[in-house]
C-alpha positions in Angstrom: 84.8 106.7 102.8 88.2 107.8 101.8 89.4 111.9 102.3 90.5 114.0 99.4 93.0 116.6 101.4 96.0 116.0 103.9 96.2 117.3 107.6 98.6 119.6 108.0 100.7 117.5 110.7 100.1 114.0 111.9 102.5 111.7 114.0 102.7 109.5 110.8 102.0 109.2 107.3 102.4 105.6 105.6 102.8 105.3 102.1 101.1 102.5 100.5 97.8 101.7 100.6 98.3 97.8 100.3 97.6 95.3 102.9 101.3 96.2 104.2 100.5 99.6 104.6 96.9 99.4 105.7 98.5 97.0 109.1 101.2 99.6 109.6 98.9 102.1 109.6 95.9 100.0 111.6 99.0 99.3 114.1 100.2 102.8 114.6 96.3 104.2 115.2 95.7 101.5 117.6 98.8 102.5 119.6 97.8 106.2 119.7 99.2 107.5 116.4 97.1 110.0 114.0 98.4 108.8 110.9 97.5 109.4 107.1 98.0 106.5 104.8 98.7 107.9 100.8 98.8 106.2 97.7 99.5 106.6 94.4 96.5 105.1 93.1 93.4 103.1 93.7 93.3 101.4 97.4 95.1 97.6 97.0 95.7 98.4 93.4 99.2 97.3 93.2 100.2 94.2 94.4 97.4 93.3 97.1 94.7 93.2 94.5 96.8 91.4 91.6 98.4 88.8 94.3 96.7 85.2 95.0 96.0 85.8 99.0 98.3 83.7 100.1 99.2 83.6 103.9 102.2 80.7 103.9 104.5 79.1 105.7 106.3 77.1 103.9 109.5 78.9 104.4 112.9 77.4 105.0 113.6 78.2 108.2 114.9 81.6 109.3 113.9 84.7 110.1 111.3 85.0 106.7 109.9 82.0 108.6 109.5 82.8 111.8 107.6 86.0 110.6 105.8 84.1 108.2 104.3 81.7 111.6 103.6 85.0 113.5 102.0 86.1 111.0 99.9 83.1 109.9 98.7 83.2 113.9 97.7 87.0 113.9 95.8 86.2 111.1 93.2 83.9 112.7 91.9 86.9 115.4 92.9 89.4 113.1 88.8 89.8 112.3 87.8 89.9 115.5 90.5 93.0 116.6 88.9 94.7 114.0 85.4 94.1 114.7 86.3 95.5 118.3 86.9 98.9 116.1 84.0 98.0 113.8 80.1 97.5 114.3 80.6 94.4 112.3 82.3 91.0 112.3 84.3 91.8 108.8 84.6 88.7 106.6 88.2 88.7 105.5 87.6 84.8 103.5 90.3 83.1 105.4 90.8 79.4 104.5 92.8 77.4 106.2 92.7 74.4 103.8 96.6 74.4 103.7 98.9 74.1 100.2 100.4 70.8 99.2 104.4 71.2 97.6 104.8 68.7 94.6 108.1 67.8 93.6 109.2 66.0 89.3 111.7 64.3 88.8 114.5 62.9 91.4 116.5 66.5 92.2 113.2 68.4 93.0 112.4 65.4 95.1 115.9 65.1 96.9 115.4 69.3 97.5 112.2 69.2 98.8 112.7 66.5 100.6 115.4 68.0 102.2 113.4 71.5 103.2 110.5 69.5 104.5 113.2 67.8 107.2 114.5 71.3 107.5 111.2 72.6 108.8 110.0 69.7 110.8 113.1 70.2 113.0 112.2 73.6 113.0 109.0 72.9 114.8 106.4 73.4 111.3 103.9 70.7 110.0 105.4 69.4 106.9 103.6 66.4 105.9 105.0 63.6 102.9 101.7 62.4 101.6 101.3 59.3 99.9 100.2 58.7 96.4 96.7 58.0 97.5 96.8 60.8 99.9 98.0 63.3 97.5 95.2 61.9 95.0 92.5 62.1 97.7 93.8 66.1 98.4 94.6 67.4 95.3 93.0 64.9 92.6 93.7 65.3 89.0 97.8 66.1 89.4 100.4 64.6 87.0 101.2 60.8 87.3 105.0 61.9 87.1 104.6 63.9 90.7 107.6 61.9 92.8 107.1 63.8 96.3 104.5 65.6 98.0 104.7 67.4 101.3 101.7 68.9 102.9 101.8 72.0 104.9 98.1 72.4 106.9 99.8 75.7 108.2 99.3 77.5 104.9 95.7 79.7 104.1 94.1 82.1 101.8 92.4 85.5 102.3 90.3 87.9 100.2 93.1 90.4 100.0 91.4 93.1 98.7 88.6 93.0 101.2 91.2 92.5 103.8 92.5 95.4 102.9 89.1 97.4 103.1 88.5 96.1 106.2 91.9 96.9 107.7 91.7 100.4 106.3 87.9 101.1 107.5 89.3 100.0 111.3 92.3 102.5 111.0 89.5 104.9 110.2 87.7 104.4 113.1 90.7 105.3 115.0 90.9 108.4 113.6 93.9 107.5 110.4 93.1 109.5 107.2 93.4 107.8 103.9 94.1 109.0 101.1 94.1 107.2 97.6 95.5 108.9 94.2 97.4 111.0 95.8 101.0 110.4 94.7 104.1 111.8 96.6 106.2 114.4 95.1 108.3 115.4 97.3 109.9 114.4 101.1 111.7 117.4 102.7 113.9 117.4 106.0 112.4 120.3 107.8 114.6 120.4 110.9 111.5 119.5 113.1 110.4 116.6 111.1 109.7 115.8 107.3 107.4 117.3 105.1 105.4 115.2 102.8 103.9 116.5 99.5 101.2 114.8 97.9 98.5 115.5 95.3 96.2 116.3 97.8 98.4 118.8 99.8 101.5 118.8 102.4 102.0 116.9 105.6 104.4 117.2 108.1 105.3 114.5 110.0 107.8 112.9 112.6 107.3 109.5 110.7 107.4 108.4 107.6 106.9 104.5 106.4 107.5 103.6 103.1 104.8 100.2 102.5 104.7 101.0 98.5 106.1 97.6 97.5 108.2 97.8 94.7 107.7 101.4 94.1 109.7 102.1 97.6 112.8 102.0 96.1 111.5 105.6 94.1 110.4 106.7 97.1 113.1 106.5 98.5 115.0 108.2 95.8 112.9 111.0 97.2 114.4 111.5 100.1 117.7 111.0 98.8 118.2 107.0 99.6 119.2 104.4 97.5 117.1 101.5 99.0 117.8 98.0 98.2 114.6 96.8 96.8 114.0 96.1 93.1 110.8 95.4 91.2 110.2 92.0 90.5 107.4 90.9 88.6 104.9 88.0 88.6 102.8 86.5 86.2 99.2 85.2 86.5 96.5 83.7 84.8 93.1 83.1 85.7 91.1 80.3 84.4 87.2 79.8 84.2 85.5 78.0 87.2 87.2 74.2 87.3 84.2 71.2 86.4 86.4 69.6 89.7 87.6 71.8 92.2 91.5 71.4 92.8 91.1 71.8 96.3 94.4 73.2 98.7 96.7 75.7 96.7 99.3 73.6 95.0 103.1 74.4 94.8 105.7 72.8 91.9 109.6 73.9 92.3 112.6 72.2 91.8 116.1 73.2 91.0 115.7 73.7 87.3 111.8 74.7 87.1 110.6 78.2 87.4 108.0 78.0 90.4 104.5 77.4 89.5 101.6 78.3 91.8 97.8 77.4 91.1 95.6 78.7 93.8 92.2 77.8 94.0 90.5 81.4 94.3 87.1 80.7 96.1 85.2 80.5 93.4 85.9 77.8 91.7 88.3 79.4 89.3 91.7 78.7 89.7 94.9 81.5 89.3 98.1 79.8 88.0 101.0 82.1 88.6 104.9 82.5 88.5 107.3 85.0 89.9 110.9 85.7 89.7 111.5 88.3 86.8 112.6 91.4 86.9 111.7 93.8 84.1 111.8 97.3 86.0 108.1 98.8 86.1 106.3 97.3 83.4 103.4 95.5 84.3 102.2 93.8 80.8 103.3 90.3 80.0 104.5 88.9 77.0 101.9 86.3 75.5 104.9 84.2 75.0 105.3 84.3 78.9 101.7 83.9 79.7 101.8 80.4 77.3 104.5 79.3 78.8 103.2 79.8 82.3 99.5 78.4 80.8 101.7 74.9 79.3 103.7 74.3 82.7 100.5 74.6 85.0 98.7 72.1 82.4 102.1 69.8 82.7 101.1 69.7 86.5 97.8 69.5 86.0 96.4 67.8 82.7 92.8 68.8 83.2 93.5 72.3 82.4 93.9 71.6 78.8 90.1 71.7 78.8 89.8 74.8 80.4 89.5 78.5 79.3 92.1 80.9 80.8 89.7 84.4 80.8 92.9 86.7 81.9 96.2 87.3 82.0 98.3 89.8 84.0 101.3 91.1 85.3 102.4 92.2 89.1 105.0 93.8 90.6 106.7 93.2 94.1 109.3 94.5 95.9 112.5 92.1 96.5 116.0 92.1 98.5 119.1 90.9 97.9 118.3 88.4 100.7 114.5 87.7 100.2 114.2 88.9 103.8 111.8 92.2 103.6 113.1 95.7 105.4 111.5 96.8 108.3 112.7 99.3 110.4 114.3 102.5 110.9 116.6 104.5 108.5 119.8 105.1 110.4 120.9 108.1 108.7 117.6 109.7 107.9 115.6 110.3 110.8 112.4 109.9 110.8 112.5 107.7 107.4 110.9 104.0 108.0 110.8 100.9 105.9 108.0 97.9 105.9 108.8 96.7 102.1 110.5 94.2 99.9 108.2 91.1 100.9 108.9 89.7 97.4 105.3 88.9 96.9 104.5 87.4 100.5 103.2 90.5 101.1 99.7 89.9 101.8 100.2 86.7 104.5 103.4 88.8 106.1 101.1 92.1 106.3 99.5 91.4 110.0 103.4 90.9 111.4 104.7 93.4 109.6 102.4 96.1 110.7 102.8 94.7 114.3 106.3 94.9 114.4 106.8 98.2 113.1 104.3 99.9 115.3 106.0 98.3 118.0 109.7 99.6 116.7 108.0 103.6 116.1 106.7 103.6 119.2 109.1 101.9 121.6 107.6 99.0 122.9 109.7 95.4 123.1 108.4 93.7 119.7 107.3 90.0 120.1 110.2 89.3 117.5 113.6 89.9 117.1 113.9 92.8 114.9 117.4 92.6 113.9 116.8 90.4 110.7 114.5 92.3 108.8 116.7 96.1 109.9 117.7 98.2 106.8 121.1 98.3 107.9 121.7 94.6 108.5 125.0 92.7 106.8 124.0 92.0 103.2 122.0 94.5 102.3 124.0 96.8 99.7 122.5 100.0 97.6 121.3 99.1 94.5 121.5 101.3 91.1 118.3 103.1 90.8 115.5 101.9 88.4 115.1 104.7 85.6 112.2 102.8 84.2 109.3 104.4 86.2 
């Protein structure tokens, strides 16, 4: 399926074989593009295969949120583009079942309460559910929840097969891909860049960088100091559930780390965090991984009876700002950015890809590209990660 040697020249070569850089490069092939997608490692190995497969909106509003609702809507024909390239109808397991945001204690209510109005006025579905509501949604939460605001907006995918799926359409359109195949080296070349990989040298007139956290590195590369940082999520995954929670279920509040438990299709349920940062390392303390497995049994007592069968750790790139980069490099031409999603990857990917291809290629982009540009006010160079 995949290739094992580079072309010699293509129009562009994405790195990051993620659901980001499987749109960017789908979006650049559909425009007309020969393009070669590399990666480091396994396809959706990073943080597309470790992430929940969450597509949501429950942003505050902004520019994170309006690419977050563009997004969410390119996701409901996104199969049916690609079945155009494929000879199949590809099952990428959206569910639109929504996510329900739970609030303890009166300052997580007053703050939630105060996004929810936020986004309403903004034009997004923010329910407040009732107690019997939020019983009949998500049964089985703490007695002690004190506000709950539905978003209907919000859905899951089958990242890693929406990923495959992506990738085989590019294909069909002619993009190489090429897994475990790390880069060593970006040259200027006067004409373009050149791109060395384990699997040989490209030259190129484009180069994306879509390698989540690892961009920053990249980026090093090519002598750029690119603001985005490794941050790293934890997740554990629990045996199927005797009662299904039912929508994806959110806890923050302004002292509470925020907790995530996602349904994940099969009846199992993924409990997750994010926030640290802790350079590259992907392994978790156990003392992490217990406190993560105590809070999501807090929220939801059942768990106590229920057998967690993994734990993990998962990077992401983040910003300064929590907005990703997407976007020409001003002083390097030729050097392109769709990274630091901050673990929204997978639900911004569609957008993203979109956007980019429209930016490379000229066209007018459907949104306004100015928020998410690498050179926008905010956005400083960081101090390199030395922990590779």
């Amino acid at each position: 399926m995949f290739s094992h040697s580079a072309p010699a020249t293509v129009d562009a070569v994405v790195v990051g074989a993620g659901l980001v850089g499987a749109c960017c490069g789908y979006e650049l092939a559909v425009r007309g593009r020969s393009v070669v997608i590399v990666d480091r490692g396994a396809v959706a190995a990073g943080g597309t295969g470790a992430g929940l497969g969450t597509v949501a909106v429950g942003h505050r509003p902004g520019p994170l949120l309006d690419l977050a609702r563009h997004s969410r809507q390119q996701w409901d024909g996104l199969a049916d583009r690609l079945a155009a390239d494929l000879d199949h109808r590809p099952d990428l397991r959206l569910s639109a079942d929504g996510a329900v945001s739970v609030a303890r204690g009166p300052a997580a209510a007053k703050q939630l309460s105060s996004l929810a109005a936020e986004q309403r006025a903004a034009g997004l579905a923010a329910e407040q559910l009732s107690d019997a509501d939020l019983a009949a949604l998500a049964p089985g939460l703490a007695d002690d929840v004190t506000l709950a605001v539905r978003y209907p907006g919000h859905a899951r995918v089958a990242p890693v097969a929406a990923t495959l799926a992506v990738l085989a359409a590019a294909m069909e359109r002619g993009a190489v891909v090429l897994p475990a195949a790390p880069v060593a080296a970006i040259e200027p070349t006067g004409t373009g860049l050149r791109v060395d990989t384990a699997a040989g040298s490209v030259h190129t007139d484009t180069l994306v960088l879509a390698a989540g956290a690892w961009s920053g590195p990249l980026a090093e590369l090519a002598s750029v100091r690119l603001p985005v940082r490794p941050g790293r999520g934890h997740v554990l995954v629990t045996e199927p559930l005797p009662q299904p929670l039912g929508p994806t279920v959110y806890e923050t509040g302004p002292d509470t780390a925020p907790l995530v438990l996602a349904p994940t299709g099969t009846g199992a349920l993924a409990i997750a965090t994010t926030g640290t940062e802790a350079g590259f390392e992907t392994s978790v303390p156990v003392p992490a991984l217990r406190r993560l497995a105590a809070d999501a049994v807090r929220l939801l007592p059942a768990l106590r009876e229920v057998a967690v069968l993994r734990g993990a750790g998962t990077l992401f790139g983040r910003t300064p700002d929590q907005l990703p980069i997407i976007g020409a490099d001003p002083q390097h031409p030729g050097l392109w950015y769709a990274t630091g999603h901050g673990g929204a990857g997978v639900g911004l990917a569609p957008a993203t890809g979109e956007l980019l291809a429209d930016l490379v290629t000229g066209a007018t982009p459907s949104l306004d590209p100015a928020p998410y540009a690498p050179d926008r006010p905010g956005l400083a160079p960081v101090e390199p990660e030395t922990d590779r």
